[in-house]
MARZA-79320 format. One record per atom (N, C-alpha, C, CB): residue number from 1; residue in one letter; x, y, z. Coordinates in nm, 2 decimals, always signed. Atoms other than C-alpha are relative to their C-alpha. Glycine has a CB too. Layout:
   pos   code        u        v        w
   NUM      A        X        Y        Z
...
//
This chain:
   pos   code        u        v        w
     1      X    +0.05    +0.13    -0.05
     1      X    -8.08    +3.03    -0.01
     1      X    -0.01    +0.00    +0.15
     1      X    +0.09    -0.12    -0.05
     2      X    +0.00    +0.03    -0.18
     2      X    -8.23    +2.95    +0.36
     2      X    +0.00    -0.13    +0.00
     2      X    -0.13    +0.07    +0.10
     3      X    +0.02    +0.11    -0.02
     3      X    -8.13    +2.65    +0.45
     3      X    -0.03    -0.03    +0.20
     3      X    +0.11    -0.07    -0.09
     4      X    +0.01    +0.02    -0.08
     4      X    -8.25    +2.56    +0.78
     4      X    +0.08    -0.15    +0.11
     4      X    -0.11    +0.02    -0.02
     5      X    -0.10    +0.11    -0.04
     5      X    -8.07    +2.29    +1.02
     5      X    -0.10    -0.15    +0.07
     5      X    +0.13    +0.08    +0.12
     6      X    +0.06    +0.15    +0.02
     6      X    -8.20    +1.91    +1.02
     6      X    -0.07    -0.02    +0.17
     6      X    +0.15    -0.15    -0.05
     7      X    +0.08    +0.05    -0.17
     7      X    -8.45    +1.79    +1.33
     7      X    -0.08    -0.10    -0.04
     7      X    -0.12    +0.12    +0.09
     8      X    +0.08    +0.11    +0.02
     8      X    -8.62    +1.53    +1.38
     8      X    -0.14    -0.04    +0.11
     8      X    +0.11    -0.10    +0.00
     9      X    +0.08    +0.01    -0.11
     9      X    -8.94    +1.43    +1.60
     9      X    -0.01    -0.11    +0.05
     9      X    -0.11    +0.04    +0.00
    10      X    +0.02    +0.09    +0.00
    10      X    -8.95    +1.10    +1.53
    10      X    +0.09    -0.06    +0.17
    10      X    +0.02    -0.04    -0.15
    11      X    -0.06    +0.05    -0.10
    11      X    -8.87    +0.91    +1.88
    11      X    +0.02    -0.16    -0.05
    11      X    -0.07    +0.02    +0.14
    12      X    -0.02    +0.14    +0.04
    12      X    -8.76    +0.52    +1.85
    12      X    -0.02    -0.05    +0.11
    12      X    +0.11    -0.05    -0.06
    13      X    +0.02    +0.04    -0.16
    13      X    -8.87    +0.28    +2.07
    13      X    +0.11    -0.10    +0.01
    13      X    -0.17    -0.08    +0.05
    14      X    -0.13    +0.06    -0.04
    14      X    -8.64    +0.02    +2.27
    14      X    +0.05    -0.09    -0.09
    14      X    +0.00    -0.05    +0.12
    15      X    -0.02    +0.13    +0.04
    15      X    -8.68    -0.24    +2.04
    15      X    +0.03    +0.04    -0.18
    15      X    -0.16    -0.11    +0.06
    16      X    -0.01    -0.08    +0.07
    16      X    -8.59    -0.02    +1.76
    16      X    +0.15    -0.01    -0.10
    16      X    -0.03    +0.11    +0.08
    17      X    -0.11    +0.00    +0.06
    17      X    -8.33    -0.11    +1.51
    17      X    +0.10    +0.11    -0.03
    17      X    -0.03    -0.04    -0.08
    18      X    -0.10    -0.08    -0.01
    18      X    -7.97    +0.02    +1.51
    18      X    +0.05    +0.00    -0.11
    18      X    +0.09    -0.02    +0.09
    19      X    -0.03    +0.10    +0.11
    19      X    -7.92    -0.14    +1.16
    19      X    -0.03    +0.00    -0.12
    19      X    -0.04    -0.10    +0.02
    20      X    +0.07    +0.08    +0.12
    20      X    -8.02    -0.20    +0.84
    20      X    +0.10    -0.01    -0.14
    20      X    -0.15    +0.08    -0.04
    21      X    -0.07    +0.07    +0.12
    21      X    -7.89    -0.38    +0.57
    21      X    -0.06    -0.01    -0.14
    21      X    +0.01    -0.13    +0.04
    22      X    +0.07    +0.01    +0.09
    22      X    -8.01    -0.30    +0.22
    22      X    +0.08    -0.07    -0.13
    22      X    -0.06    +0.11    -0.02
    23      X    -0.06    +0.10    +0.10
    23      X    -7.98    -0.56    -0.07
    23      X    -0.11    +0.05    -0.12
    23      X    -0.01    -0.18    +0.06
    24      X    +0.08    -0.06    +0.11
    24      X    -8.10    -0.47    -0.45
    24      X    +0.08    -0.13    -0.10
    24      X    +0.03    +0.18    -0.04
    25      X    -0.05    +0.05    +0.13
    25      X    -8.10    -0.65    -0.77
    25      X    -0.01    +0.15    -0.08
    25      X    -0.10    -0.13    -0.08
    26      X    -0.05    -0.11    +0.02
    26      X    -7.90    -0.39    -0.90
    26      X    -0.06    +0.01    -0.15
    26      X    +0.15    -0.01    +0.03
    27      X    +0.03    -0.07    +0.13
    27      X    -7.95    -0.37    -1.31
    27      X    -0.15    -0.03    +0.02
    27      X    +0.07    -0.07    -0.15
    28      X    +0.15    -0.03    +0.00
    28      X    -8.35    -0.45    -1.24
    28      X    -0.03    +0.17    +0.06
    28      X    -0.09    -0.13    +0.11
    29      X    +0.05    -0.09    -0.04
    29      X    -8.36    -0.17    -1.02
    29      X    +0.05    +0.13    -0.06
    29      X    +0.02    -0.01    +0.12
    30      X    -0.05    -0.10    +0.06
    30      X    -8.17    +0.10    -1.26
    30      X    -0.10    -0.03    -0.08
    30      X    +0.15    +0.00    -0.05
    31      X    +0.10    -0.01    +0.05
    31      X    -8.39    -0.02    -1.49
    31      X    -0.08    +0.07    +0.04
    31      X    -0.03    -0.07    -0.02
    32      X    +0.09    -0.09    -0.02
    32      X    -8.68    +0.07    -1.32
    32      X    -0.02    +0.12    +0.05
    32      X    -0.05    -0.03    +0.05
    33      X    -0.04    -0.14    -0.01
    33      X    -8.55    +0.38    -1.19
    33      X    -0.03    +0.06    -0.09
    33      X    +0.11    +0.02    +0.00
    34      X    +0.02    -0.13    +0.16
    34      X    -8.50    +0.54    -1.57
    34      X    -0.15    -0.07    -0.02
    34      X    +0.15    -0.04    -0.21
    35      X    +0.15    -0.03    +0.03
    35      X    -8.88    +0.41    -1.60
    35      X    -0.06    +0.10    +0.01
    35      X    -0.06    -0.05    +0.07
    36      X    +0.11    -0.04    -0.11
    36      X    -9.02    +0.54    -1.30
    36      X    +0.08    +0.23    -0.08
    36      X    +0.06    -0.10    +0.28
    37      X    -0.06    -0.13    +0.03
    37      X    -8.77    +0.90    -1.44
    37      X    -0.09    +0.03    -0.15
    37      X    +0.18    -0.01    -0.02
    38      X    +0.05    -0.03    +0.13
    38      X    -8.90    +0.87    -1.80
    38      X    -0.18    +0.07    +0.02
    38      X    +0.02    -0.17    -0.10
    39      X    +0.17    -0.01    -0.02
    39      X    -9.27    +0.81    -1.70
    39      X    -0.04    +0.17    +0.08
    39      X    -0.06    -0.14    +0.14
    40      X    +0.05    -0.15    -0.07
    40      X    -9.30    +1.15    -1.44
    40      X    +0.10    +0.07    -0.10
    40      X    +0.03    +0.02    +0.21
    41      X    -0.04    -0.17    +0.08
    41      X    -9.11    +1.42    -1.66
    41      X    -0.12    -0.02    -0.15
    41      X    +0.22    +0.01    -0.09
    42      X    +0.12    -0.04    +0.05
    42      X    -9.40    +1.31    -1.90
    42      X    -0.12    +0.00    +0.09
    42      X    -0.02    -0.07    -0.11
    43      X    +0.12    +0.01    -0.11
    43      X    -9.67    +1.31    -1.63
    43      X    +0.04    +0.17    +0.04
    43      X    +0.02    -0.15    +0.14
    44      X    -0.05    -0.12    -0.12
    44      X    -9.51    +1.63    -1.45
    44      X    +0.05    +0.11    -0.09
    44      X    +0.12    -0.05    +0.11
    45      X    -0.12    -0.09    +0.04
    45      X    -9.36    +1.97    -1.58
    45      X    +0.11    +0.04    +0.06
    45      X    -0.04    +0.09    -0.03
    46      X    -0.10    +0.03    -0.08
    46      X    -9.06    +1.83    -1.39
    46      X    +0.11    +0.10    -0.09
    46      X    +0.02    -0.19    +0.01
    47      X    -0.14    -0.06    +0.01
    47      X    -8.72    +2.06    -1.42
    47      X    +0.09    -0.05    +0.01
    47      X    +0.02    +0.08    +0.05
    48      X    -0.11    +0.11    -0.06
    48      X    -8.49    +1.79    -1.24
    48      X    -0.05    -0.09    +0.12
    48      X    +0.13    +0.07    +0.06
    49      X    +0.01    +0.08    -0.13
    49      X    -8.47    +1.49    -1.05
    49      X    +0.04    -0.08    +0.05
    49      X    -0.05    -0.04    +0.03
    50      X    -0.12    +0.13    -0.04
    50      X    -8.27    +1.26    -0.85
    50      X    -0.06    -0.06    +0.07
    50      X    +0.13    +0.02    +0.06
    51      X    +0.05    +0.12    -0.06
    51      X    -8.32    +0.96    -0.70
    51      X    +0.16    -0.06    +0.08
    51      X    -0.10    -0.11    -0.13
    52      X    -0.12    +0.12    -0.05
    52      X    -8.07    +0.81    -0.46
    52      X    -0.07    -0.09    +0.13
    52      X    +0.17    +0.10    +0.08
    53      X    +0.05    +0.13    -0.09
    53      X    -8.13    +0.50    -0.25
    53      X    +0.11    -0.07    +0.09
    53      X    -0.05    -0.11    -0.11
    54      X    -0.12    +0.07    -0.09
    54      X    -7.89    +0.34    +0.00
    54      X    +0.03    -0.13    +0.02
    54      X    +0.00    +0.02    +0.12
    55      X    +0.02    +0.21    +0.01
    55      X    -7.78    -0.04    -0.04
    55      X    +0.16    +0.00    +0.10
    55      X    +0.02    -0.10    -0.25
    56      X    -0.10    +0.06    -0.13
    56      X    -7.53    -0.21    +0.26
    56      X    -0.05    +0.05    +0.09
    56      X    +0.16    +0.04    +0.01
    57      X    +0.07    -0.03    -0.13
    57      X    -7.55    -0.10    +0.57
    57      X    +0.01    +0.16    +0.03
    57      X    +0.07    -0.08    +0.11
    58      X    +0.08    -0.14    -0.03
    58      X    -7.77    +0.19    +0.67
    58      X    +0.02    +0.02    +0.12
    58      X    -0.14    +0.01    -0.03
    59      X    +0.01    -0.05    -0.19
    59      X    -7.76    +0.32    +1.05
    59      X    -0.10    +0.07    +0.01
    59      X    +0.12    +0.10    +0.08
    60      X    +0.14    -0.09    -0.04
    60      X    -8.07    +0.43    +1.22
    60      X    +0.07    +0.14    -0.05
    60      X    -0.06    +0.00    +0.20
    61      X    -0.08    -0.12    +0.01
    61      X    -8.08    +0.77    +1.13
    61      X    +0.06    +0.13    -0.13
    61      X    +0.09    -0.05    +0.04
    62      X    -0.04    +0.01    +0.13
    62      X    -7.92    +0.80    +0.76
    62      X    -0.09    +0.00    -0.04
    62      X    +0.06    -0.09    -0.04
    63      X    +0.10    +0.00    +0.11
    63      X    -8.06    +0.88    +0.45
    63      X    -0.03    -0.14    -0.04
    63      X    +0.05    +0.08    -0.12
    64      X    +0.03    +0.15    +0.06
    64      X    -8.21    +0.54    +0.34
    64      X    -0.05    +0.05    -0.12
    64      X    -0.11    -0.11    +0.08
    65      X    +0.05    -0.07    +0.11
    65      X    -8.42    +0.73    +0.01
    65      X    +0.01    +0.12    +0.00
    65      X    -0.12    -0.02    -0.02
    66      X    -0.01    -0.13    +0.00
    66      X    -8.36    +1.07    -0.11
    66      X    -0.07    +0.02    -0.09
    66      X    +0.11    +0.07    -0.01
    67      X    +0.06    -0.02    +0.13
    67      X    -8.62    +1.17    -0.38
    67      X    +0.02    +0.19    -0.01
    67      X    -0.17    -0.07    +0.00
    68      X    -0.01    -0.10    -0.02
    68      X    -8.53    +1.52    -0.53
    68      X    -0.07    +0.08    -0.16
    68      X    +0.13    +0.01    +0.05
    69      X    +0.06    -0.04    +0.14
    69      X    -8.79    +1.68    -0.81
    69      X    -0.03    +0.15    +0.04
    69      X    -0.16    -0.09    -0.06
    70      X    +0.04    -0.17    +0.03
    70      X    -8.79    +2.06    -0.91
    70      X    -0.12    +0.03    -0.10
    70      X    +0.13    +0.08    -0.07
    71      X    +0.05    +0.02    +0.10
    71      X    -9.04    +2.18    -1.12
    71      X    -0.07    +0.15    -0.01
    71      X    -0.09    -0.13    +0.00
    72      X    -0.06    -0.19    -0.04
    72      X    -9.12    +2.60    -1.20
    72      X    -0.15    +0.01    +0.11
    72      X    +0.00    +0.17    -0.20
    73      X    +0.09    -0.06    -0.12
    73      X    -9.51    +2.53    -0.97
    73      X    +0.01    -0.13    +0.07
    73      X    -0.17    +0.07    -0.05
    74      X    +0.01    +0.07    -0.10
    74      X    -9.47    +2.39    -0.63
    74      X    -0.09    -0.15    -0.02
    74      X    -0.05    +0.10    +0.08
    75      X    +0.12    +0.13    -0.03
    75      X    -9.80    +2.18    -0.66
    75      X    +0.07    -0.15    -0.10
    75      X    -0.20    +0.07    -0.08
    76      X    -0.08    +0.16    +0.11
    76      X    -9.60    +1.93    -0.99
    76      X    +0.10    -0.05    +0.10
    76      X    +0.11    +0.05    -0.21
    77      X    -0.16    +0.09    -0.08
    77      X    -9.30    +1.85    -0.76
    77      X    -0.02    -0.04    +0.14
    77      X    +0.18    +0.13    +0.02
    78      X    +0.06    +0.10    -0.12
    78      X    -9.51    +1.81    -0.42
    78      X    -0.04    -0.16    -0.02
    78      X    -0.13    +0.06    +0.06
    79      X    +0.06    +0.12    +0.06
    79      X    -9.74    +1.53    -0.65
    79      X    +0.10    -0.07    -0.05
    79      X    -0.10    +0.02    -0.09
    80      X    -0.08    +0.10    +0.08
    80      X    -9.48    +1.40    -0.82
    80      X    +0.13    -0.05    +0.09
    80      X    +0.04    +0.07    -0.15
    81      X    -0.13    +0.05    -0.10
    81      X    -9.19    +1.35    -0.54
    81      X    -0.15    -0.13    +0.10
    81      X    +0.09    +0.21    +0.14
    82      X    +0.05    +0.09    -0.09
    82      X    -9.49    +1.16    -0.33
    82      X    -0.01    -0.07    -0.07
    82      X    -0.08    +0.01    +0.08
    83      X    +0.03    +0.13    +0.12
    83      X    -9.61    +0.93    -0.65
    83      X    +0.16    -0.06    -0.02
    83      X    -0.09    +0.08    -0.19
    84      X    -0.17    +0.02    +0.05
    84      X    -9.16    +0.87    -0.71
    84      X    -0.04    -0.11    +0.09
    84      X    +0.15    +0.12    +0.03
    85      X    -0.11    +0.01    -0.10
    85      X    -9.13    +0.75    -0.35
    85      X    -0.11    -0.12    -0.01
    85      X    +0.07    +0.11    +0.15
    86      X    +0.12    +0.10    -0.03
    86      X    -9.49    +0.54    -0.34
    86      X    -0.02    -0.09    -0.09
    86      X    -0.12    +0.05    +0.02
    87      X    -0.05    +0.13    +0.12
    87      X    -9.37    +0.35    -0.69
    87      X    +0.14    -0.04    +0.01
    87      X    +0.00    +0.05    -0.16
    88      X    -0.11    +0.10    -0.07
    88      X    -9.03    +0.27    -0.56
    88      X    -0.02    -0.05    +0.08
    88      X    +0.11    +0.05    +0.05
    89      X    +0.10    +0.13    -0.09
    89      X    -9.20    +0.09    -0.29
    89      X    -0.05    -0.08    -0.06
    89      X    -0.12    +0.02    +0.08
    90      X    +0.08    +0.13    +0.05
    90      X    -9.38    -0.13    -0.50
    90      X    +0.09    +0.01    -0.07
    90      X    -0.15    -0.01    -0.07
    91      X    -0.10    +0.05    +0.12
    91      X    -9.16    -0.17    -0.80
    91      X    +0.15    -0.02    -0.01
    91      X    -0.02    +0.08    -0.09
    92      X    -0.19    +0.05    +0.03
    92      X    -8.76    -0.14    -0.72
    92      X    +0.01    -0.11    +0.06
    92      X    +0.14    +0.10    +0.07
    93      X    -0.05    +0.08    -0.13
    93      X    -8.62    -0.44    -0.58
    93      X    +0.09    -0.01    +0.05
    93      X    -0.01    -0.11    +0.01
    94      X    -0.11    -0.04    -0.09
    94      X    -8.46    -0.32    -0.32
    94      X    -0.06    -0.06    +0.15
    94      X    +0.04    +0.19    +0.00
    95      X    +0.05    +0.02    -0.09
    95      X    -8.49    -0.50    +0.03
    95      X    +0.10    +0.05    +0.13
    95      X    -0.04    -0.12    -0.03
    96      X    -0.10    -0.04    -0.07
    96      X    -8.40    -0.41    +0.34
    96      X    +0.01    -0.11    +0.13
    96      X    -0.03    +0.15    +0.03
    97      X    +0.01    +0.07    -0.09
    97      X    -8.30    -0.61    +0.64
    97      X    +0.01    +0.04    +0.14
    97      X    +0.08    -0.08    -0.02
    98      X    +0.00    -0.06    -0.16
    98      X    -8.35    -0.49    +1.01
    98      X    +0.10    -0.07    +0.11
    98      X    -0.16    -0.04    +0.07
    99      X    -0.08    +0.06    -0.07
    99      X    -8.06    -0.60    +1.20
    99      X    -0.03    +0.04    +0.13
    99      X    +0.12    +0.03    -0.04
   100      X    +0.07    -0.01    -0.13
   100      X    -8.18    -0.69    +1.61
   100      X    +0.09    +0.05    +0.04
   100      X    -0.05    -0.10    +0.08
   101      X    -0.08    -0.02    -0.11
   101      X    -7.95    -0.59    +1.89
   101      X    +0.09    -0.17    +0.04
   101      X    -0.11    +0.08    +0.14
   102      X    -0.08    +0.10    -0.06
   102      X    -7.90    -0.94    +1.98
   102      X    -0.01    -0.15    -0.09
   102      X    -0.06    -0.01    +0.14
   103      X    -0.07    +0.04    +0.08
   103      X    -7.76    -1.06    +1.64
   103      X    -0.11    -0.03    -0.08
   103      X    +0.10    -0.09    +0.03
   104      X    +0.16    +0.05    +0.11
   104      X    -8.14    -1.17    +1.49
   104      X    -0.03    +0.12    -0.07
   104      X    -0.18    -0.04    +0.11
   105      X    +0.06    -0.10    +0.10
   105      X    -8.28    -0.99    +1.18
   105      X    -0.13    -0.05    -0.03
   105      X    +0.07    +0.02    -0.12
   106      X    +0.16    +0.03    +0.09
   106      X    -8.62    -0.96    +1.02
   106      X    -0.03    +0.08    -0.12
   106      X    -0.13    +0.05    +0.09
   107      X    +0.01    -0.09    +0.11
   107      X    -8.70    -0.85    +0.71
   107      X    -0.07    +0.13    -0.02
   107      X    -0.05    -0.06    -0.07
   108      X    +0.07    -0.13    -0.02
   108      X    -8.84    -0.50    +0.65
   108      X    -0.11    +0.04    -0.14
   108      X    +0.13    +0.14    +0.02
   109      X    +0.09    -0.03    +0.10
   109      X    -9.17    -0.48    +0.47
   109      X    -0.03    +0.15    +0.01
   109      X    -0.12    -0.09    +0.01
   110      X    +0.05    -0.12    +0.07
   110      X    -9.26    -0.18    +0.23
   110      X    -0.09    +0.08    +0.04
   110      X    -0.04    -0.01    -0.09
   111      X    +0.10    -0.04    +0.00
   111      X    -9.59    +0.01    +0.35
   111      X    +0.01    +0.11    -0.04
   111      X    -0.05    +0.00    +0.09
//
């Protein structure tokens, strides 16, 4: 195994939350989880896959979504890890809250 060590490019600007707060309706979103699982291993010739998500508080930085699909050709687990992450955006409800610096929050819409 090569595993290589974590980088990032992404810069943040000043106004850039330190924060976030994620809230779920918890048995809807298990639910749709084993959906969204059921639906791609028949769509995909998926091998494994995990799904973890982060609910309380997140810190810039932190995994907030981890989507993880194997599958034995590259191309099923590229398509199907991006279709996972782009139907947990629309369908779990999981929200997240953007906590300011100077105690104000805003909500954090999906794109």
């Amino acid at each position: 195994m090569i595993r290589l060590p974590s980088r990032s490019t992404q810069s943040r600007s000043s106004a850039a939350s330190d924060v976030y707060k994620r809230q779920a309706y918890k048995d809807m979103a298990v639910e749709i989880f084993q959906e969204i699982r059921e639906d791609f291993f028949k769509k995909y010739p998926l091998v494994c896959m995990h799904i973890y998500h982060s609910l309380g508080r997140v810190n810039a930085g932190e995994i907030s979504l981890f989507v993880f699909v194997s599958a034995v050709h590259r191309k099923a687990a590229i398509n199907a890890c991006e279709e996972i992450v782009e139907r947990i955006k629309k369908e779990v409800p999981i929200w997240g809250k953007e906590i300011l610096g100077n105690e104000n929050f805003q909500w954090k819409e999906n794109s």
